[in-house]
N, CA, C and O atoms as a GROMACS GRO file, in nm:
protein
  320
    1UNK      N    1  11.074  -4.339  -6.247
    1UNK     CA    2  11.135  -4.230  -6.321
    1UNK      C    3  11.025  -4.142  -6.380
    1UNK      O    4  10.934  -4.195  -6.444
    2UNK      N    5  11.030  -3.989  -6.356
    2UNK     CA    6  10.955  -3.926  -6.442
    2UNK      C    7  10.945  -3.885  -6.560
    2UNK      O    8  11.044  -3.827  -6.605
    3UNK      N    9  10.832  -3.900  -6.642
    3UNK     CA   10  10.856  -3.917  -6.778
    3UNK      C   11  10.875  -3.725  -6.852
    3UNK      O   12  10.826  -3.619  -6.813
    4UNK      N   13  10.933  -3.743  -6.923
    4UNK     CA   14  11.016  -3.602  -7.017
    4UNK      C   15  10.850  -3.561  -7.118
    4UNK      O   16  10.758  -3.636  -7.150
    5UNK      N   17  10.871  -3.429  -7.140
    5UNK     CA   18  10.784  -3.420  -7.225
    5UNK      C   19  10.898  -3.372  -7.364
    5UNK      O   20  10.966  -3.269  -7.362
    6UNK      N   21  10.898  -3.460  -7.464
    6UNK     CA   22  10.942  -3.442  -7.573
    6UNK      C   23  10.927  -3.358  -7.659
    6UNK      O   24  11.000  -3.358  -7.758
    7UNK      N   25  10.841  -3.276  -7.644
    7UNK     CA   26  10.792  -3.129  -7.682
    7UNK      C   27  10.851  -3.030  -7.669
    7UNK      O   28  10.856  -2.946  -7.759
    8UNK      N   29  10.944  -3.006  -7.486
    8UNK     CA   30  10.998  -2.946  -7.473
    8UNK      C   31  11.185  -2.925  -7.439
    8UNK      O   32  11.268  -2.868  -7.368
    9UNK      N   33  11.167  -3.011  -7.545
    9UNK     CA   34  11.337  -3.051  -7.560
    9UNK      C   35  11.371  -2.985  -7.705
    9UNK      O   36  11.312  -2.993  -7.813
   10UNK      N   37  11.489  -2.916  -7.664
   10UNK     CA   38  11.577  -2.882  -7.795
   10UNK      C   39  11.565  -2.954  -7.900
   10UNK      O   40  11.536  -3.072  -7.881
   11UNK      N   41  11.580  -2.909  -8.032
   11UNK     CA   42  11.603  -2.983  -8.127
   11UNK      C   43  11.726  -3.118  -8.144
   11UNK      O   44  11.735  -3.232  -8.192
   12UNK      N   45  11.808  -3.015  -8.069
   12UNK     CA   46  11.972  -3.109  -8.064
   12UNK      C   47  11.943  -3.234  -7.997
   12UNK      O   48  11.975  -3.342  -8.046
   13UNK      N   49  11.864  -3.219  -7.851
   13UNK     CA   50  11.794  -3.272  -7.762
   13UNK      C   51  11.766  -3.423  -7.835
   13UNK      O   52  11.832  -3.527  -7.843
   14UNK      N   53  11.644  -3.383  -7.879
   14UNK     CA   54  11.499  -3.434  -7.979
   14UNK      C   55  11.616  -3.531  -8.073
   14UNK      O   56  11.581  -3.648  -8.088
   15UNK      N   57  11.722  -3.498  -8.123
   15UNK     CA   58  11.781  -3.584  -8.220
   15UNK      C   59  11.858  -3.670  -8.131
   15UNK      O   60  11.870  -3.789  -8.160
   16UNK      N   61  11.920  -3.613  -8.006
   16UNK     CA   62  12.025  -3.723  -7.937
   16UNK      C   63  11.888  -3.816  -7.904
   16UNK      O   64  11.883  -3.928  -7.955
   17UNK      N   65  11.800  -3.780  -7.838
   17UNK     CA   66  11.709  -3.911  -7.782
   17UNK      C   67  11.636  -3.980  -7.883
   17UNK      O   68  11.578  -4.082  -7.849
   18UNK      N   69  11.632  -3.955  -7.963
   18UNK     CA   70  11.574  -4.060  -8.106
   18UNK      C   71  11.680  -4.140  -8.168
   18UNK      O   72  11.657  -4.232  -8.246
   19UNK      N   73  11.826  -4.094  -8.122
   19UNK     CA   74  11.947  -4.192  -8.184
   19UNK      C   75  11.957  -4.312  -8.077
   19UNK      O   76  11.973  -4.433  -8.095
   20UNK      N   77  11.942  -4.240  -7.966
   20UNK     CA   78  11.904  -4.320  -7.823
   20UNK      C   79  11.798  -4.462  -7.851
   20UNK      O   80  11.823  -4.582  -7.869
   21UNK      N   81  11.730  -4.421  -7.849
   21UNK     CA   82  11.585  -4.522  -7.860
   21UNK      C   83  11.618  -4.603  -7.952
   21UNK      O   84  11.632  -4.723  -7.932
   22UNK      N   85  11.635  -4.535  -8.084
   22UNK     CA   86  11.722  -4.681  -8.184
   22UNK      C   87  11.811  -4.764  -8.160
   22UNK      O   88  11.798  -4.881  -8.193
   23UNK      N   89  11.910  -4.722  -8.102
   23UNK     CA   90  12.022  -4.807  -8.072
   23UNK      C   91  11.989  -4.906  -7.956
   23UNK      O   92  12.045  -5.012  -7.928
   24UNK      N   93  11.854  -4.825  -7.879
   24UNK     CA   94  11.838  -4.933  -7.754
   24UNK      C   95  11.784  -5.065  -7.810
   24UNK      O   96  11.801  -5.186  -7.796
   25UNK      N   97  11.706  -4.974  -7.886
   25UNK     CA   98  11.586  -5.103  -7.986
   25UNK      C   99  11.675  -5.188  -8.051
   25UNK      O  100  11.644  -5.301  -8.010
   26UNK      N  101  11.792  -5.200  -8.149
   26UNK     CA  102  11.827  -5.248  -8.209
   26UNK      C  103  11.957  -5.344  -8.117
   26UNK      O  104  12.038  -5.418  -8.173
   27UNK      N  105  11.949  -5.324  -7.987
   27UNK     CA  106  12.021  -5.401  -7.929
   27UNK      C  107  11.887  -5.498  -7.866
   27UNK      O  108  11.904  -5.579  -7.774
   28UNK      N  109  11.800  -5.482  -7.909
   28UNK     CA  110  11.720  -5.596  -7.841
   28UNK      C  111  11.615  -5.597  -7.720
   28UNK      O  112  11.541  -5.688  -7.682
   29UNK      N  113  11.636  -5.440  -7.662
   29UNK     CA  114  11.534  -5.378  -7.540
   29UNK      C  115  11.390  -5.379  -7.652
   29UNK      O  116  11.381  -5.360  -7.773
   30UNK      N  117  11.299  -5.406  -7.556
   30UNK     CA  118  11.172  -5.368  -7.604
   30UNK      C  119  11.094  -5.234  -7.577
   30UNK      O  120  11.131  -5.173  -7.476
   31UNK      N  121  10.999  -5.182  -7.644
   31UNK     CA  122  10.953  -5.060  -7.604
   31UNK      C  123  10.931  -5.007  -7.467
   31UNK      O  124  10.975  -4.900  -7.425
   32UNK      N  125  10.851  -5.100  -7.394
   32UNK     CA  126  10.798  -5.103  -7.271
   32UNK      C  127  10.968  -5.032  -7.170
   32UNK      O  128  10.979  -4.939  -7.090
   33UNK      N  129  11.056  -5.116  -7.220
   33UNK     CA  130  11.220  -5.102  -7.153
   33UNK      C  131  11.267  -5.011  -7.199
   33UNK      O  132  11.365  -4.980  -7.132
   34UNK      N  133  11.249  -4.922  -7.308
   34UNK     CA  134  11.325  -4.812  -7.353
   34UNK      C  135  11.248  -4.713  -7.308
   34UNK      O  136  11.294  -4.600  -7.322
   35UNK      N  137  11.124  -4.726  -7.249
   35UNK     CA  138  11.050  -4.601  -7.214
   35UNK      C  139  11.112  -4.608  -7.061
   35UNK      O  140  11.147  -4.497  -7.021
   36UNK      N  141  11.131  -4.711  -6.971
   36UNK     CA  142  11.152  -4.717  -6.825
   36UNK      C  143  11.326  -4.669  -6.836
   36UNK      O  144  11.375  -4.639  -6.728
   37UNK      N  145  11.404  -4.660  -6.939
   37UNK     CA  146  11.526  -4.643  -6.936
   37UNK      C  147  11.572  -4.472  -6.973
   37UNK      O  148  11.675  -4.412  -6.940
   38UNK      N  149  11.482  -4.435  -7.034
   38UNK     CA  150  11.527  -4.326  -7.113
   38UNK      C  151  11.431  -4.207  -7.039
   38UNK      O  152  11.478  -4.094  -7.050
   39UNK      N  153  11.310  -4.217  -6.972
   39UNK     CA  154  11.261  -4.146  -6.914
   39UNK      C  155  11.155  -4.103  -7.031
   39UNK      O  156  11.097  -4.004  -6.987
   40UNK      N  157  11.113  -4.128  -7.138
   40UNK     CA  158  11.047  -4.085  -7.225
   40UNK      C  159  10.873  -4.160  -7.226
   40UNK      O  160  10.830  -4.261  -7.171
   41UNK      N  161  10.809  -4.059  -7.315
   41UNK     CA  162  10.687  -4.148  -7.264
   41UNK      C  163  10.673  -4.244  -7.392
   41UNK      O  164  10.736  -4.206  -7.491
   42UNK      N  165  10.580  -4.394  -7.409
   42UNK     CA  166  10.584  -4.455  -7.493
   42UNK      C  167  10.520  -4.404  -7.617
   42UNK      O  168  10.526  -4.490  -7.704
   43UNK      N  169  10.454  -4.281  -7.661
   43UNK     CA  170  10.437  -4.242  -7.799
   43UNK      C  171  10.570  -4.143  -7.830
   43UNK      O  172  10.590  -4.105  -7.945
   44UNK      N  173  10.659  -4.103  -7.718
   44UNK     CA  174  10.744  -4.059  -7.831
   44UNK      C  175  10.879  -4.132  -7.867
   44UNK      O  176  10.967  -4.108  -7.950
   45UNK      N  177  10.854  -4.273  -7.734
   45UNK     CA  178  10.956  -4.407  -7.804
   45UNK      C  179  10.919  -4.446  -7.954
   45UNK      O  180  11.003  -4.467  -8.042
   46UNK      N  181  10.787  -4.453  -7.968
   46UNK     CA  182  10.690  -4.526  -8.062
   46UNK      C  183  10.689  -4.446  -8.185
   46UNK      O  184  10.677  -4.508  -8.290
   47UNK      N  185  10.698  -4.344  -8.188
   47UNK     CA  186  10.744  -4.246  -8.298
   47UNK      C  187  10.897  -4.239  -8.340
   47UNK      O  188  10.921  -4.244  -8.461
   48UNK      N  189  11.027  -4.224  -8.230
   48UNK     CA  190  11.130  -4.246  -8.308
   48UNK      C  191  11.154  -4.385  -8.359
   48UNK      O  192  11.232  -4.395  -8.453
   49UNK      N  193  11.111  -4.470  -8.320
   49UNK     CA  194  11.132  -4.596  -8.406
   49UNK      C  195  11.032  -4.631  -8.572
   49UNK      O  196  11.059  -4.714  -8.659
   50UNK      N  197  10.911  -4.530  -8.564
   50UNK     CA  198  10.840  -4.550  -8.702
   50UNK      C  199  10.930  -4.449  -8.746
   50UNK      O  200  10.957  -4.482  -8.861
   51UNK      N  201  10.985  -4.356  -8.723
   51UNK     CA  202  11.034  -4.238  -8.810
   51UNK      C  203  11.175  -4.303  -8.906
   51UNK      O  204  11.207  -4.287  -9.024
   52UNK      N  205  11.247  -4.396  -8.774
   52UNK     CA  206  11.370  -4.465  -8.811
   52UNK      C  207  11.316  -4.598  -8.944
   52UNK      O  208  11.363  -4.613  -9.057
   53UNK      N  209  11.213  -4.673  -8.878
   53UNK     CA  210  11.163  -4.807  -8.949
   53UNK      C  211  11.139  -4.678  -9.136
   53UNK      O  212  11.212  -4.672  -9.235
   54UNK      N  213  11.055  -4.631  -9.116
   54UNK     CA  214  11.049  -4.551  -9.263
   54UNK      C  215  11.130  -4.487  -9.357
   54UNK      O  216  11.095  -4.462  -9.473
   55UNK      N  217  11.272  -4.451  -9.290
   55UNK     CA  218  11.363  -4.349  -9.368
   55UNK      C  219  11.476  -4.337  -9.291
   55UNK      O  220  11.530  -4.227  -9.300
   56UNK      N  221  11.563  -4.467  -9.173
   56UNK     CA  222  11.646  -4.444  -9.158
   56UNK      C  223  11.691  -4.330  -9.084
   56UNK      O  224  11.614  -4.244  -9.045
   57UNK      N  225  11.835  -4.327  -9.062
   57UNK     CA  226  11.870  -4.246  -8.939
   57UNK      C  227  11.846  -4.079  -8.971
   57UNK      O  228  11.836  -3.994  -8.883
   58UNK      N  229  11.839  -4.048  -9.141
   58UNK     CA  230  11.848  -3.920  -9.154
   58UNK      C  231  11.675  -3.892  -9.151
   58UNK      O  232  11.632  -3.794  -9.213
   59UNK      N  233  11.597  -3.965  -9.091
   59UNK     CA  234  11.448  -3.995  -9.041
   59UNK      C  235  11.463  -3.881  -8.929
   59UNK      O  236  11.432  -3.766  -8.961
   60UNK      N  237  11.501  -3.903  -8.822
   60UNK     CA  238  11.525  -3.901  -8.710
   60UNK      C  239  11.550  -3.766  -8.668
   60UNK      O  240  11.508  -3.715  -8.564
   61UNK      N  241  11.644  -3.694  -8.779
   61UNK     CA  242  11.607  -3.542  -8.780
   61UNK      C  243  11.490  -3.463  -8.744
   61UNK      O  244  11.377  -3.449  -8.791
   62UNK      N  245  11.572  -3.403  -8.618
   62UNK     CA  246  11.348  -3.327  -8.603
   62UNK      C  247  11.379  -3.195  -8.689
   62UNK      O  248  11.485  -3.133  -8.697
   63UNK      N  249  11.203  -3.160  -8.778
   63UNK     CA  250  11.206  -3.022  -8.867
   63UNK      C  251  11.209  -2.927  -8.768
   63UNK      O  252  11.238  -2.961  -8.653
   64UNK      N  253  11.184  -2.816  -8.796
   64UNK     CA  254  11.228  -2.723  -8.739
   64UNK      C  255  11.039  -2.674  -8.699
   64UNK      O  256  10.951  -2.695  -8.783
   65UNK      N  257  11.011  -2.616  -8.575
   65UNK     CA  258  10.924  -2.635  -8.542
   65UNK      C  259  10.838  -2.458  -8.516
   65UNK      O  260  10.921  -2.367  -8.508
   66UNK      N  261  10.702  -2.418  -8.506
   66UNK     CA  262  10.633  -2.308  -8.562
   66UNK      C  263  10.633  -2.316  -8.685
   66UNK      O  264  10.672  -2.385  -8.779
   67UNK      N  265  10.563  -2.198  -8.653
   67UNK     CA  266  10.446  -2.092  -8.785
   67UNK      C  267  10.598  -2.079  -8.889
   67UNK      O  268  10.709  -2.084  -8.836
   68UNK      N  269  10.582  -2.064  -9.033
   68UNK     CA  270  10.672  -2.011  -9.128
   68UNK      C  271  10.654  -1.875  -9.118
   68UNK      O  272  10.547  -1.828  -9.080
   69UNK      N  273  10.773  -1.792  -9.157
   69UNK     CA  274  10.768  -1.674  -9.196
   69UNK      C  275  10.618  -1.621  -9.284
   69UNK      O  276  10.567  -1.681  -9.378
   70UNK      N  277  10.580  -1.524  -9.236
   70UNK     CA  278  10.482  -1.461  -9.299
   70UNK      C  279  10.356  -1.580  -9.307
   70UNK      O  280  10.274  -1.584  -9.399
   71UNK      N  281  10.360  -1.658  -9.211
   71UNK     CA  282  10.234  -1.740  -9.211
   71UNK      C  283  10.126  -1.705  -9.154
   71UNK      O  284  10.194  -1.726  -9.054
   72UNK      N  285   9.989  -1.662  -9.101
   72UNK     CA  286   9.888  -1.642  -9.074
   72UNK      C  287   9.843  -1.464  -9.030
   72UNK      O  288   9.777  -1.407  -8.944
   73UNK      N  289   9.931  -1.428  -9.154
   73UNK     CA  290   9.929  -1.251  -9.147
   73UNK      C  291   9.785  -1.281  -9.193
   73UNK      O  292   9.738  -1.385  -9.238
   74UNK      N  293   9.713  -1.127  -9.161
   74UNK     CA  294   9.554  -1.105  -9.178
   74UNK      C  295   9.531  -1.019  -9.337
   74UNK      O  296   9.431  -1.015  -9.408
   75UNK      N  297   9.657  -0.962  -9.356
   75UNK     CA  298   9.687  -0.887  -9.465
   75UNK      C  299   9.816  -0.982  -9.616
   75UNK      O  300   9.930  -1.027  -9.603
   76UNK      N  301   9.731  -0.974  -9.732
   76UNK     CA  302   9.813  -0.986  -9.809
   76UNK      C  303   9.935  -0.911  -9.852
   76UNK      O  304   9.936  -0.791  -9.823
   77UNK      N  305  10.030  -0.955  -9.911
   77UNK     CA  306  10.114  -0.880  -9.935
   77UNK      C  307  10.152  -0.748 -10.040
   77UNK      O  308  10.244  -0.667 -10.032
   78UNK      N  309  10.038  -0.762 -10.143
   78UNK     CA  310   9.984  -0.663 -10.188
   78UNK      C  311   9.898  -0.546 -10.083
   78UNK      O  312   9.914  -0.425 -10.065
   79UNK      N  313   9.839  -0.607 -10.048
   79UNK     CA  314   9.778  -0.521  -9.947
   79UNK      C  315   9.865  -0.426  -9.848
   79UNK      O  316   9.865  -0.303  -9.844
   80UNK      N  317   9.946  -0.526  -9.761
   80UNK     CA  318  10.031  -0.436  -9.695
   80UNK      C  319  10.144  -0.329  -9.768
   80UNK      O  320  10.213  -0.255  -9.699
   0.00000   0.00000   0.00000
């Protein structure tokens, strides 16, 4: 199976496959088996399960991803 780059998955995406990986885990698959099942590579199995092990399912939420508004302008806002 070819492995997904988790980078370029939706947010919605990014949250169904991290609910995925937990539930595989918590039925008893091991990492090595949730990466051959899910198509994912093993650091981003290995990440939704520390994200889950630390803070639970509302863990698992991916933030919202880029630059913030008005982040790496060359001009202050006085300035402009």
């Amino acid at each position: 199976m070819e492995k997904e780059d988790a980078r370029k998955q939706t947010l919605l995406e990014l949250h169904t496959r991290r609910k995925q990986v937990v539930r595989l885990h918590r039925q008893g698959l091991g990492v090595m088996g949730i990466v051959k099942l899910s198509g994912l590579s093993w650091p981003a199995v290995n990440a939704a399960l520390k994200l889950f092990n630390e803070g639970g399912w509302t863990a698992l939420q991916p933030k919202a991803r880029g630059k913030e508004t008005g982040n790496g302008r060359a001009l202050s806002k006085e300035q402009e």
